[in-house]
N, C-alpha and C positions, 0 to 999 in steps of 0.2 A: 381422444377426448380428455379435456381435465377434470380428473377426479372432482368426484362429487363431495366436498369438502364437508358435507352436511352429516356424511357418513364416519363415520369411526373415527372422529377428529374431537369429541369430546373426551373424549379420556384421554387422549394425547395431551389435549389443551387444561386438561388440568395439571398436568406435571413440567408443564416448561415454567421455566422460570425467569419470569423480566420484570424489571423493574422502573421507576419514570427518572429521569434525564439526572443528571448531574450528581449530588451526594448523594441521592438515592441508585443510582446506579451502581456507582462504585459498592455496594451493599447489597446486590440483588437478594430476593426473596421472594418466595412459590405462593402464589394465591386464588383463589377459586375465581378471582374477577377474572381469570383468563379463559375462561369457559364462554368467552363469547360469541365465538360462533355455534349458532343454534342446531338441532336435529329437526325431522321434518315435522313435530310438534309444536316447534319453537316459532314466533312471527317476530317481525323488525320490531313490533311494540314493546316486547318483551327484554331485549337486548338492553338497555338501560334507558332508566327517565330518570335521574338527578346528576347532579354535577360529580359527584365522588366515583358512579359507576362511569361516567361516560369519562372521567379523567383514570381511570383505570383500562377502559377502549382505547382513550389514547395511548396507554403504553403500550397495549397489545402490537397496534399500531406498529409501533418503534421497532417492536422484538424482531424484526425480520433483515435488520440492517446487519450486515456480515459480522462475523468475531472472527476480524482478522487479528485477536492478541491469542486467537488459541489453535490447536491444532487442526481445525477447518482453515486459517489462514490462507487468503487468497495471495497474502504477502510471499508464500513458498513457491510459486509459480513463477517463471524464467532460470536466471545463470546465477545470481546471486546467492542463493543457500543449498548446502549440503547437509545432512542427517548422517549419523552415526548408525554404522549397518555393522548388526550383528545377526546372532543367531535366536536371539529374542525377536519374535513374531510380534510381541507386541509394540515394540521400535522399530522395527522395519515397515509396518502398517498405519504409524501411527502419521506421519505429515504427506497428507494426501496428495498435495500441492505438487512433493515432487515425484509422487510418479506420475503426472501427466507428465514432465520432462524424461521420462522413462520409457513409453509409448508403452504405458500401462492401460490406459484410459477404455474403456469398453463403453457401448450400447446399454448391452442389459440391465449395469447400475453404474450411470457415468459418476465421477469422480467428481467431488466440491458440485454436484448436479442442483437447480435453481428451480427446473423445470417444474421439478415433482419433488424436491426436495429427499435426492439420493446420495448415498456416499459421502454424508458429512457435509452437503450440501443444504441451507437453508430453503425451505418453499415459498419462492417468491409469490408464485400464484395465488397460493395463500392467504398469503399474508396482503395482496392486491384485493383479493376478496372483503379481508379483512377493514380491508381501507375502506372496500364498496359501501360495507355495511355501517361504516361510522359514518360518512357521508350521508347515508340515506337518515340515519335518524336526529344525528348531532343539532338540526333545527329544533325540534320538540325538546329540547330540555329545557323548562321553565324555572331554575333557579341558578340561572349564567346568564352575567350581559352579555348583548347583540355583539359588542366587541372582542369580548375573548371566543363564544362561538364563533364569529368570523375566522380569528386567530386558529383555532384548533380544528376547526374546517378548512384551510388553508395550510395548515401542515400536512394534514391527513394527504391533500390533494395533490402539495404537492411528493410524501413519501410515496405514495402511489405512481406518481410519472418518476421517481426516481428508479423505485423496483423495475417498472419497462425499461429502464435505461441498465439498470444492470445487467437483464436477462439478454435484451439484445447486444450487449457488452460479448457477452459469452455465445447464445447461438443464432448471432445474424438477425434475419426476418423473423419475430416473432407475431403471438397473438394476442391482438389488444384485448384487454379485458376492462370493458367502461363501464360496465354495471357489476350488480351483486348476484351470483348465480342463485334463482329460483329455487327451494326444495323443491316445489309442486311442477317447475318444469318439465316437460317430455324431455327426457335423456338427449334426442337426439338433434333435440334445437340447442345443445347446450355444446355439440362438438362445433370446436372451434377452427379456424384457418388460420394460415399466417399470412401476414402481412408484409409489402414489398420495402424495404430499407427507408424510403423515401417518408413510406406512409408513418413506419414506426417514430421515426425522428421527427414529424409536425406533429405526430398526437404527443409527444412528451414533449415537447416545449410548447404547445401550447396550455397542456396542462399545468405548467410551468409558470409561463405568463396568467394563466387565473388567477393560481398561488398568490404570486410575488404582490401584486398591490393590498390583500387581508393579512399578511404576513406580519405581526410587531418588526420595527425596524431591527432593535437586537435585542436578543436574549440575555437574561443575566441570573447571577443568584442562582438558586435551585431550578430554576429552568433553563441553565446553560445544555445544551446539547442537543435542545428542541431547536428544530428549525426556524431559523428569522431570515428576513429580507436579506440580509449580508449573506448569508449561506447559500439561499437561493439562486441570488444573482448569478454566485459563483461558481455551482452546478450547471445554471442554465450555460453559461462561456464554455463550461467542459464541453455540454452536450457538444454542443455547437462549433467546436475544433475535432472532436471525432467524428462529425455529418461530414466535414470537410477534408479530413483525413483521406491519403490514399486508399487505404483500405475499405470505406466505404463510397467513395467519389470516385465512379471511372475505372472499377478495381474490373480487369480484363481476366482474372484469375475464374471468375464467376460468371460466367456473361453466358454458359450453357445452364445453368442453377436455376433452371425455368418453376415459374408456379403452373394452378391448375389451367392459366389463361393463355399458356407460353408463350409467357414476359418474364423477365428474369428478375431474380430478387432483387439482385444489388442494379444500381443506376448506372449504365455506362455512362455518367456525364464526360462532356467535352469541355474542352480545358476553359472555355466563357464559365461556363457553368461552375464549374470548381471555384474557378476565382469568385464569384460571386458570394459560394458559403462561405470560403475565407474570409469574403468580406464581413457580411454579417454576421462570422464568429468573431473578429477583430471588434466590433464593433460592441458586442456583447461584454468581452474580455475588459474594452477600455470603460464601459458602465461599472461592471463590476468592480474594477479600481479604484473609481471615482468615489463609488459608493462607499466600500470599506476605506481608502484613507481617507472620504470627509468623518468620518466615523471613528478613525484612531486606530485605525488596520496599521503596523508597520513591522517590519523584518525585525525578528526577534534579534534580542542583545542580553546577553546577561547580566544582571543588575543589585542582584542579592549577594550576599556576603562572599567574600574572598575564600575560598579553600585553604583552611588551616595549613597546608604543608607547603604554600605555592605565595604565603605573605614575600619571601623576600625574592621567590620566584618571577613575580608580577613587575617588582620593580626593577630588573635585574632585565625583562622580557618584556616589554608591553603585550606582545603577541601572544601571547595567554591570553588576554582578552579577545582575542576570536577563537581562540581553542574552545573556552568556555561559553561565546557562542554559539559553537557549532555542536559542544555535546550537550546542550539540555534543549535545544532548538526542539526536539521533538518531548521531552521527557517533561517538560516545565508543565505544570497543567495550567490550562485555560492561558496562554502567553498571548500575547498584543498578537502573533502573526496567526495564529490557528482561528478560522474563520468559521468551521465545523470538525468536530469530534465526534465519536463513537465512545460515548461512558460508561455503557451496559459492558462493565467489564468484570472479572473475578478470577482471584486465584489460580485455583484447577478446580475440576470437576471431579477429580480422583488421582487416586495416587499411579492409576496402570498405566497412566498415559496421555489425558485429556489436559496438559498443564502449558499454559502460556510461556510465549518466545521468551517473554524476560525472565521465566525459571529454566527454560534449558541452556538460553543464550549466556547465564551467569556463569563462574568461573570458580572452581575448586582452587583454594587457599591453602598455603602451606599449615603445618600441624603446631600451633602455638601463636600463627598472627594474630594480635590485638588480642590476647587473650585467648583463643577460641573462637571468639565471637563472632565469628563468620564462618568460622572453618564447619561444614557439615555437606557432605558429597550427596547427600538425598535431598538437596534443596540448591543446588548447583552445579547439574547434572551434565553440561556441557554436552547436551546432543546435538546442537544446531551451532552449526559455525558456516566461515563464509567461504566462494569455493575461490581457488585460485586467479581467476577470468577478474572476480571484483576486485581481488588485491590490485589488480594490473588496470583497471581501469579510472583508478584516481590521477588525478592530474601530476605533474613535478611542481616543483612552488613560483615555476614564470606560469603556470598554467596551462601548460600545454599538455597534451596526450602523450605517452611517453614515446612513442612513434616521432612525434615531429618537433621534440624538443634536441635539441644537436649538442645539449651536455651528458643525453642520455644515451650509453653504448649500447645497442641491445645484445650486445655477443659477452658482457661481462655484466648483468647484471644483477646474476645470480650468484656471483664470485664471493665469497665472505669474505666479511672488512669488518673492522672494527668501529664503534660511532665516533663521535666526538666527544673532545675532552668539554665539556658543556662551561667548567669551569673558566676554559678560554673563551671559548669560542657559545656565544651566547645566542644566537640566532636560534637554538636548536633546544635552549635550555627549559627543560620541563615536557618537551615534547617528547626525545629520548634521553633514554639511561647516557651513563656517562663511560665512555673508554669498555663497550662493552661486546661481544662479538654477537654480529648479525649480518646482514645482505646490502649489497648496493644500492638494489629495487629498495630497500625501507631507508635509505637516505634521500633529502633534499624534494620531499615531496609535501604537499599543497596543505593547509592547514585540515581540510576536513577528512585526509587522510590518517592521522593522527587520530583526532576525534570519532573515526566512525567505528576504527578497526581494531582487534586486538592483534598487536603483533612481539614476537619476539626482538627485544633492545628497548620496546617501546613501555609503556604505562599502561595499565586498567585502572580510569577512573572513580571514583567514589566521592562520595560528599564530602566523608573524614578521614578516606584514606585514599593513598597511591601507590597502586601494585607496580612494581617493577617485572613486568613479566620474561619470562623463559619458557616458551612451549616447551619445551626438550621432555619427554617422557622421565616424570617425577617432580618437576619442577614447577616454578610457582606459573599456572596457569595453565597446567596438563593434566593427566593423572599422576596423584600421589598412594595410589592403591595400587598401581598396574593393573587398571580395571580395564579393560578393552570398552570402555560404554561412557565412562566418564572423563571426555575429554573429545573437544574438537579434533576431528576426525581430519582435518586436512593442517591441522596444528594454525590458521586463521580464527581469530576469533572477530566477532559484529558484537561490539557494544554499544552502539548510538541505540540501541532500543531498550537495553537495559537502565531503569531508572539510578541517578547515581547515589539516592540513597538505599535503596534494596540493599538488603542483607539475608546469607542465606541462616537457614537454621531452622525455618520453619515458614509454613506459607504466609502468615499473618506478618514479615517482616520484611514483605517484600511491595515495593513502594509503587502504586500504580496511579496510572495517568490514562486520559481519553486517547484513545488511538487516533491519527488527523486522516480526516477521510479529504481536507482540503485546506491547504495556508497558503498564505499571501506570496509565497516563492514560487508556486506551482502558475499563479493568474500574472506574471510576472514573466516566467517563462514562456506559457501559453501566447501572452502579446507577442514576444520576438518571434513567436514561430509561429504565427497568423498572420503578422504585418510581414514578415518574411516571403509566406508562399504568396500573399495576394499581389507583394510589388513584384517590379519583373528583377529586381535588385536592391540588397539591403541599403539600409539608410540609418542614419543617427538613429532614428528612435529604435531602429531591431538591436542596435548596440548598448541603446540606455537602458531597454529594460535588462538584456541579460546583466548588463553589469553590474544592477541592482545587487543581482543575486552574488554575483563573483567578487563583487567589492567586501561583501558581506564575508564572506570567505576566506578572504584575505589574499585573494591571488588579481595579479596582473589583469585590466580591462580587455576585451578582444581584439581591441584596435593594439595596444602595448604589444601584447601577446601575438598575436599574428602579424604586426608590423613591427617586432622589436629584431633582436641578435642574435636572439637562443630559440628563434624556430626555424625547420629545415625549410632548405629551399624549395623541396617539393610542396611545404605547405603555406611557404610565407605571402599576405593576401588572400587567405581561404575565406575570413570575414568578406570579404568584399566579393564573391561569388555566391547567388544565392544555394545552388545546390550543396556547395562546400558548409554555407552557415547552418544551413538543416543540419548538417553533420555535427555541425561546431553545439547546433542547439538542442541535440538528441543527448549527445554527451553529457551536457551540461544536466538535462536533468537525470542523466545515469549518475550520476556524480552527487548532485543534488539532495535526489530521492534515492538516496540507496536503503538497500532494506525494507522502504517503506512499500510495496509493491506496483509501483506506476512504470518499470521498465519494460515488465512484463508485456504489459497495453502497449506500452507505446511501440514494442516491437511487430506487435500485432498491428496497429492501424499504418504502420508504415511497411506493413508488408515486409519487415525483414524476421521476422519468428522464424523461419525453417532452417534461415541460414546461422542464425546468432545461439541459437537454442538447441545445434547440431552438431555437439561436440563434448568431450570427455570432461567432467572435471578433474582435474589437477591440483594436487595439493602437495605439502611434505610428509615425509618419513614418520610420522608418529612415534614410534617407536623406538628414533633414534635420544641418545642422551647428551651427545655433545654436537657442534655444531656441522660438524661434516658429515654427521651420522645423518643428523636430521635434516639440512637443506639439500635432499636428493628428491628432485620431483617424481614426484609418484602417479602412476594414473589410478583412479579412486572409484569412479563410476561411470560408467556409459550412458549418454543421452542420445534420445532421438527425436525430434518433432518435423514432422511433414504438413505439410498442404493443410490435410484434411485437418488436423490438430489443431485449426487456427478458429473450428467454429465446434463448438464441444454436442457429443452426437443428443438427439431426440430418444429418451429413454422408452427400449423396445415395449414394454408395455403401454406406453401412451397410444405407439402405434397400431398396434394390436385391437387398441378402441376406440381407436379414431382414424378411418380410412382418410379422413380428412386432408391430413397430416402430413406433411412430404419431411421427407428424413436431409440433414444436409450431409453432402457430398462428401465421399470418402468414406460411408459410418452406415 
């Protein structure tokens, strides 16, 4: 059964702390209006009657959307990030995310858990309650027009079918929760059941569809990050490509995962059927487009002043201009492409460990850069860096996979080289150092390569400055203490999430921005790969949307790229095979969304997690100081994810109180 939230949930709810949308988020602060869920003394009357309390409900509301900028990050989940393991317990404990890729994950208190809210996991249920109860009384308040009641009734509605969409993100068939649980109910009208895949995805889209027509069209100003029409839309397109996703469409993996009626959770549709939800994800996808660019949606560009170090850089390169597209694409706040953010964001919570990706993801400075001014190892701790697997999976600069690109050896190209003299040779200028020793793999590769990664030969961005980095143990971008803790662990460093004015020194100097729970790149992608699975074969338009994105990038079209000189034979015409462009469009948003955590999912709804997510990461020599010391691959951590791993278990205590309950499979 789901806890009786009426219980021991006030004193809880007086100490979390949220805040309402936009500058005020960025500023969180602890207040007793968050005691809104009642004890069994308390009745809905009582919950608030004025506008100030019931916009104080609404943030409560909010508080329950994930903090993926801190150490619950769902963003640490898949191949993409590695932690620095030491013998401090409280760093090896602290990013939960990846030890599910560890086959750490337990029943008793699952890990990032939603259900009940265990293991650094948020209580969606909760906070679904939560929604219940704003819902039931947001009509009675008499000093709010009928219009923004609408509005604020219609976020609630639809943050509510968001929450079910997350939970069944993570364990499959869940249990709808359409009302506000009773204090005064019999306990045992209140154990719940779950529901068969099918049913879960019509009750959230059409909670969805109530939404979306009460919805203000956008949000602006101090109400940026409250949900509007444009956000909506573009959640609902999500839902509606993972309905139709393998994984839930036809998924043969589950077809014994019977309920109490033995009928199985998940739908074995047949392939009519499938195509059908593609369709009307496609269909959803192309509204949502329509919507946000009649509205001034468009693929970010950078457009603010030129980086001081990079004036004669620029004219000397054009192609700095999509470098500097591609690194503030996430970091820019509120930019033309970010459609919804997550602003409820903050610093750390403490100094032991609770501190956001853009303080560990930042970079120890040599002793005397710019002063000091940056140089401080307790505010640029480098415990998260990125694992080997992502280095390798950015594209070469014709945009190809480095597989099926035929200028790329794969037997040499880990061989150290030296880069280019930049000073000649200008194609490369500003992206790497000059004349300076590094790898083959960090030559001649795609602009968002550059921008996303820190690598040795290459740069670490900043507003007013540019690091020439050298992982090499001591050097600028490693440890300069011979600290075993302070310093990317696999000598990769992930700066696209790191803001590029952040500075370390102290937490207040570090530049924060909305997390994008959704941009205009993602509903862009999501078309090629809706119009993709529903035709029986691609066509212009599965090409014009990815290309949106690739142009923006800076690399070669699909059609260029897979019909040019520099792809192999084995892959040349993969575009023009539907099965091949899934691949081609799976890539793309590995590539895309890197860091940002959508590969994770995506490996999950296509049923490839066991296989992609079952393997060591690989990194370099840390340790090493010059460059043959340090580019020796090293194996760094052992992963493992199975089957079972794809649907996160039902925390044994729920079961224990609710025979109701069927556990999923493997757990």
């Amino acid at each position: 059964m789901k806890k009786n939230i009426y219980k021991n949930r006030r004193d809880v709810a007086r100490h979390v702390c949220t805040s309402m949308v936009a500058a005020m988020f960025l500023f969180p602060a602890c207040s007793d209006y968050l005691d809104v869920v009642p004890d069994k003394n308390m009745t809905l009357e009582n919950l608030f009657t004025v506008r100030e309390e019931a916009y104080n409900a609404l943030a409560r509301s909010y508080s329950y959307l994930p903090h993926d900028e801190d150490r619950s990050s769902s963003w640490l989940l898949g191949d993409e990030w590695v932690n620095a393991e030491t013998d401090n317990g409280n760093l090896t404990n602290r990013y939960k995310g990846i030890h599910i890729m560890r086959r750490l994950q337990n029943a008793d208190s699952p890990i990032l858990g939603t259900w009940s809210g265990t293991n650094l996991g948020n209580d969606l249920y909760e906070g679904i309650n939560v929604c219940n109860l704003f819902i039931d009384r947001i009509d009675g308040i008499h000093d709010m027009e009928a219009k923004e009641i609408a509005d604020w009734k219609a976020q609630v509605t639809f943050l509510k079918a968001y929450y079910h969409f997350l939970l069944l993100r993570q364990y499959g068939p869940i249990a709808i929760m359409d009302r506000a649980a009773s204090p005064d109910a019999d306990p045992q009208s209140q154990f719940v059941v779950r529901s068969k895949i099918d049913e879960c995805f019509d009750y959230i889209v059409k909670k969805m569809d109530e939404a979306i027509p009460a919805l203000l069209l956008e949000k602006n100003g101090n109400d940026l990050g409250q949900v509007d029409r444009l956000a909506a839309a573009a959640i609902k397109a999500k839902v509606l490509v993972w309905r139709a996703s393998p994984f839930y469409s036809g998924n043969t993996d589950y077809f014994d995962f019977y309920d109490h009626d033995g009928k199985p959770f998940f739908p074995q549709d047949d392939a009519a059927t499938t195509k059908a939800k593609w369709k009307e994800a496609l269909d959803a996808v192309e509204a949502a487009i329509k919507l946000c660019e009649d509205n001034k949606k468009e693929l970010y560009t950078y457009e603010k002043r030129t980086w001081t170090d990079d004036l004669n850089d620029t004219e000397l390169n054009p192609k700095l201009q999509t470098l500097y597209d591609l690194r503030w694409v996430v970091a820019d706040r509120w930019n033309k492409e970010l459609i919804w953010g997550q602003s409820n964001i903050s610093t750390a919570t403490s100094l032991n460990g609770e501190s956001l990706l853009v303080v560990d993801a930042n970079i120890v400075l040599p002793t005397g850069y710019l002063g000091d001014a940056v140089n401080s190892a307790s505010f640029a701790r480098s415990l998260l860096g990125a694992t080997g697997k992502t280095l390798e999976r950015f594209y070469t600069k014709h945009g190809l996979p480095l597989d099926e690109d035929n200028t790329f050896d794969r037997n040499h190209i880990y061989d150290i080289t030296v880069t280019p003299d930049t000073s000649i040779t200008k194609e490369f200028l500003g992206f790497l150092q000059s004349n300076v020793e590094t790898i083959q793999l960090y030559l001649d590769r795609e602009p968002r390569f550059y921008a996303n990664m820190g690598i040795t030969g290459g740069y670490w961005r900043g507003h007013n400055h540019r690091i020439a980095t050298t992982f090499y143990n001591r050097q600028p971008g490693a440890s300069f203490t011979g600290s075993t803790v302070n310093r990317f662990w696999t000598g990769i460093g992930a700066q696209k999430i790191v803001h590029p004015d952040s500075r370390a020194g102290g937490w207040g100097r570090l530049a924060l921005y909305p997390v994008p729970i959704i941009r205009l790149a993602d509903l862009y992608l999501m078309k090629a790969e809706a119009r993709n699975q529903w035709l029986d074969a691609p066509d212009g338009e599965v090409w014009e949307a990815i290309n949106k994105v690739r142009t923006r990038a800076g690399i070669p079209t699909v059609e260029a790229a897979y019909g040019g000189s520099f792809v192999t034979a084995a892959a040349a015409g993969n575009h023009t095979r539907k099965d091949k462009m899934t691949d081609i469009i799976l890539n793309e948003r590995g590539v895309e969304f890197a860091f940002e955590g959508h590969r994770f999912w995506d490996m999950i709804r296509y049923k490839r997690a066991p296989t992609e997510f079952t393997s060591p990461v690989i990194g370099w020599n840390y340790d090493g100081t010059n460059a043959n010391d340090f580019f020796q691959k090293k194996f760094l951590q052992d992963r493992m994810f199975t089957l079972r791993d794809n649907l996160w278990p039902l925390p044994t205590d729920e079961l224990n109180k609710n025979s109701k309950l069927i556990q999923n499979p493997g757990w």
